[in-house]
VOBA-1610 file (N, C-alpha, C; in pm, whole numbers, padded with zeros to 5 digits, always signed):
BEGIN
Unk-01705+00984-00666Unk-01669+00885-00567Unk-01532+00827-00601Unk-01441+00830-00507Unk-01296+00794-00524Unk-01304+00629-00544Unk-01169+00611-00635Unk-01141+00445-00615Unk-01114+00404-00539Unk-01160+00280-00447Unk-01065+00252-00319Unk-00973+00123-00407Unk-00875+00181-00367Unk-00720+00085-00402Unk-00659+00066-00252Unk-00606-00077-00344Unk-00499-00185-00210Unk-00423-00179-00292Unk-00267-00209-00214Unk-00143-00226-00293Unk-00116-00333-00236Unk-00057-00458-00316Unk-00022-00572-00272Unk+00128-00570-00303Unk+00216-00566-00209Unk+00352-00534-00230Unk+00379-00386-00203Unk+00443-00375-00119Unk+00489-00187-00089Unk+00662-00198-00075Unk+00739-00267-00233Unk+00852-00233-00246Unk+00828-00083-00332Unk+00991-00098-00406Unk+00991+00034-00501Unk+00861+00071-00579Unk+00815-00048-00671Unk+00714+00005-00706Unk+00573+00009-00635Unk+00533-00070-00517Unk+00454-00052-00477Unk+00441+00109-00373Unk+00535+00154-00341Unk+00571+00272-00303Unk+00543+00412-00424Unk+00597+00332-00526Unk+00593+00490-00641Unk+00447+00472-00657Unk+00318+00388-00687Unk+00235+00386-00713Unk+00154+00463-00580Unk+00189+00416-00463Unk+00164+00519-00361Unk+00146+00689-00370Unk+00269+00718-00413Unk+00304+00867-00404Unk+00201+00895-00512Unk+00179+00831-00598Unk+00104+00891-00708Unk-00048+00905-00653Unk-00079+00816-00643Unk-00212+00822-00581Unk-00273+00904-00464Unk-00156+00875-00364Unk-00198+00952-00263Unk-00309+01074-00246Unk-00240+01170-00309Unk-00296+01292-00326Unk-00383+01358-00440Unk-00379+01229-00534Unk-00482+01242-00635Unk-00604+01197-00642Unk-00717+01335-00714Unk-00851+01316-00679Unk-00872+01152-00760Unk-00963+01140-00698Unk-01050+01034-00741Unk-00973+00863-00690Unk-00892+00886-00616Unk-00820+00746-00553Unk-00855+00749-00366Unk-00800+00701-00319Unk-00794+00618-00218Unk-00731+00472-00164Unk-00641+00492-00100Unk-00579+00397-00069Unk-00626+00378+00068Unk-00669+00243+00057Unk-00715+00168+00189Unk-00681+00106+00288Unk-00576-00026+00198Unk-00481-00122+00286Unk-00384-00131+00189Unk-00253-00172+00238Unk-00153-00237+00211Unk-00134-00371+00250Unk-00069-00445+00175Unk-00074-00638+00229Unk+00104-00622+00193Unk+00231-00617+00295Unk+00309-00657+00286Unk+00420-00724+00413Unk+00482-00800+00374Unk+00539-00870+00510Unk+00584-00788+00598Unk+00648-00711+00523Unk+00754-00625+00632Unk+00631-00516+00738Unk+00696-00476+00870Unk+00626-00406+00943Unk+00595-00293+00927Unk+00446-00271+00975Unk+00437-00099+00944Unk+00527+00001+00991Unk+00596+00001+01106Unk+00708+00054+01111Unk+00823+00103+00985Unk+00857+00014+00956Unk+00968-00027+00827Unk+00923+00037+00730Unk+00795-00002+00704Unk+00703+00055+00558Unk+00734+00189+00598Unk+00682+00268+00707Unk+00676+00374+00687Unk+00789+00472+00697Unk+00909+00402+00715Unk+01019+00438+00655Unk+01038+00450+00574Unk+01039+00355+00460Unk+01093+00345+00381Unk+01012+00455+00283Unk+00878+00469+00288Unk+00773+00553+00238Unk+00824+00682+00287Unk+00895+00723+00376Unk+00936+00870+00452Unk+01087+00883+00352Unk+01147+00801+00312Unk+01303+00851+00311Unk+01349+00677+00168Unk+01282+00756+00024Unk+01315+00663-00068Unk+01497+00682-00081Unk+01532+00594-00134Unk+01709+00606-00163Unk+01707+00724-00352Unk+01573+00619-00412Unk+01591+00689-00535Unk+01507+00824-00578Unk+01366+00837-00484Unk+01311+00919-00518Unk+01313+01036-00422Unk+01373+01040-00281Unk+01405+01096-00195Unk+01313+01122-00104Unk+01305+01220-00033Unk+01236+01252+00106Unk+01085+01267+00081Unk+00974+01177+00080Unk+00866+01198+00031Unk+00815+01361+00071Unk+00691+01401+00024Unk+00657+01501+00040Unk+00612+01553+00145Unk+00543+01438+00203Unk+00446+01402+00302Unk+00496+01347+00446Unk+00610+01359+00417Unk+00729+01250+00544Unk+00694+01289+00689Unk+00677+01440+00714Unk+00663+01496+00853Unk+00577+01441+00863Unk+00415+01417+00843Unk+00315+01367+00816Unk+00284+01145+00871Unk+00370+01134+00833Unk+00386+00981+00779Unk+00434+00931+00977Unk+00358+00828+01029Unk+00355+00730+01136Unk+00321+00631+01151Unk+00341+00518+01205Unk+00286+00391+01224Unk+00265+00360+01346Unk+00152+00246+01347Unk+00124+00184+01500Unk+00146+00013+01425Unk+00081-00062+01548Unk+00083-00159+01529Unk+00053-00255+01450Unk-00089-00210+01337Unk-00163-00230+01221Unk-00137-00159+01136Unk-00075-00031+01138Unk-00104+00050+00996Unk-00033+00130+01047Unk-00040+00286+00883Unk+00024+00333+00910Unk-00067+00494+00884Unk+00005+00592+00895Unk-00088+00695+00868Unk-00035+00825+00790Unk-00072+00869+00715Unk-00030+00959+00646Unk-00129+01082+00596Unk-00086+01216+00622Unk-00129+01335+00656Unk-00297+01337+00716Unk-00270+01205+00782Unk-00454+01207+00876Unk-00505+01088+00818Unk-00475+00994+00748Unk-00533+00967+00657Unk-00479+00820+00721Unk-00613+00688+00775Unk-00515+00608+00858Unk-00549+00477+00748Unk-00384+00423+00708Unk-00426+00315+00608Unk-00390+00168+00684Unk-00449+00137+00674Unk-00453-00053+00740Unk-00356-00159+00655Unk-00248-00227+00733Unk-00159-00296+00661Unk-00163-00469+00690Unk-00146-00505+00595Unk-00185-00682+00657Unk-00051-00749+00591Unk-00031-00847+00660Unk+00104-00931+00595Unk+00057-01050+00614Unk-00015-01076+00486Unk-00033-01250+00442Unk+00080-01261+00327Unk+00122-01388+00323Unk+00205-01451+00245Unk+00116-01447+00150Unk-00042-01484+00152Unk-00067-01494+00019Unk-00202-01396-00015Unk-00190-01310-00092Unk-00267-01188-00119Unk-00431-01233-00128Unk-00476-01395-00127Unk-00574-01376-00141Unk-00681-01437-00031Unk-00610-01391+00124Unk-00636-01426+00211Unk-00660-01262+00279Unk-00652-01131+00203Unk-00684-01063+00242Unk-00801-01001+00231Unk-00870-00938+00322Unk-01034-00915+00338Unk-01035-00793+00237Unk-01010-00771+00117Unk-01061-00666+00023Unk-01229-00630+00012Unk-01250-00732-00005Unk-01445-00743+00028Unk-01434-00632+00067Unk-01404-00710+00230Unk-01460-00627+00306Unk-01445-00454+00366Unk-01305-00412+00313Unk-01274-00293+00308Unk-01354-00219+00180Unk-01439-00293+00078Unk-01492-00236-00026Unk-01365-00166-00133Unk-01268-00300-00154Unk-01183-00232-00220Unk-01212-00284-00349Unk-01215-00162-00468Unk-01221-00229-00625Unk-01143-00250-00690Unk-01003-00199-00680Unk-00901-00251-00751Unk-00741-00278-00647Unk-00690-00395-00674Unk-00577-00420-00601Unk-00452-00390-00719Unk-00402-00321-00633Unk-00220-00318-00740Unk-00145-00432-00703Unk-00128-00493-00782Unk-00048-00632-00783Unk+00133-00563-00805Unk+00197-00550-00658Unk+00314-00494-00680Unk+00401-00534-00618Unk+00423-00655-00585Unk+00503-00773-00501Unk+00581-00865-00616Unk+00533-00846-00746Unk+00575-00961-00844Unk+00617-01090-00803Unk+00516-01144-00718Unk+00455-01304-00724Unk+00363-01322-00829Unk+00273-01252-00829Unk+00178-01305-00899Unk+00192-01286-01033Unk+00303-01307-01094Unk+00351-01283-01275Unk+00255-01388-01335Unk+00186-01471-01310Unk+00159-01529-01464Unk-00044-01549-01412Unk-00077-01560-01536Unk-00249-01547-01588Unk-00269-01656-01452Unk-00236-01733-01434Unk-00269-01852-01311Unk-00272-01800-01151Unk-00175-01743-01130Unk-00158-01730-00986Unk-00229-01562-00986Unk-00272-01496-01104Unk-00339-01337-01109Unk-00511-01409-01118Unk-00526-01463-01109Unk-00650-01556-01113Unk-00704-01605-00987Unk-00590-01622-00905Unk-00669-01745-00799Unk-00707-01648-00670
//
């Protein structure tokens, strides 16, 4: 049974943690929580400056909630604050903390 993972933050690194996962057994990526639009995201996920033309780019679209990649439809939310997002309820078990707000034991807590 795969992990279901959220990425909280889909800059550089919330992006490289993407590519990695994507296609590797035993993950799953569910939602993303970042301000910018799924549109944008899925740009930027299609065409990195440093890591280049993802693999998956032909593949890669967005609608109005999310975005989708090789069939695979992931749900994007933009709360300011990560812990207003419904993880519950997507049955997600681990979140990637990749926005670097949440740097210290206090605000990785609440």
């Amino acid at each position: 049974m795969a992990v279901k993972v959220a990425i909280n933050g889909f800059g550089r690194i919330g992006r490289l943690a993407f590519r990695q996962m994507f296609g590797a057994e035993g993950y799953e990526v569910v939602a993303i929580n970042d301000l910018t639009s799924p549109k944008m995201l899925a740009h930027l996920l299609k065409y990195d400056s440093s890591q280049g033309k993802y693999a998956l780019a032909d593949t890669v679209t967005s609608d109005e909630d999310s975005i989708t990649v090789d069939g695979k439809n992931i749900k994007i939310y933009a709360f300011p604050d990560a812990n207003n997002c419904p993880w519950g309820e997507l049955g997600v078990d681990v979140v990637l903390e990749c926005s670097g707000f949440y740097t210290s034991k206090e605000k990785a807590q609440a």
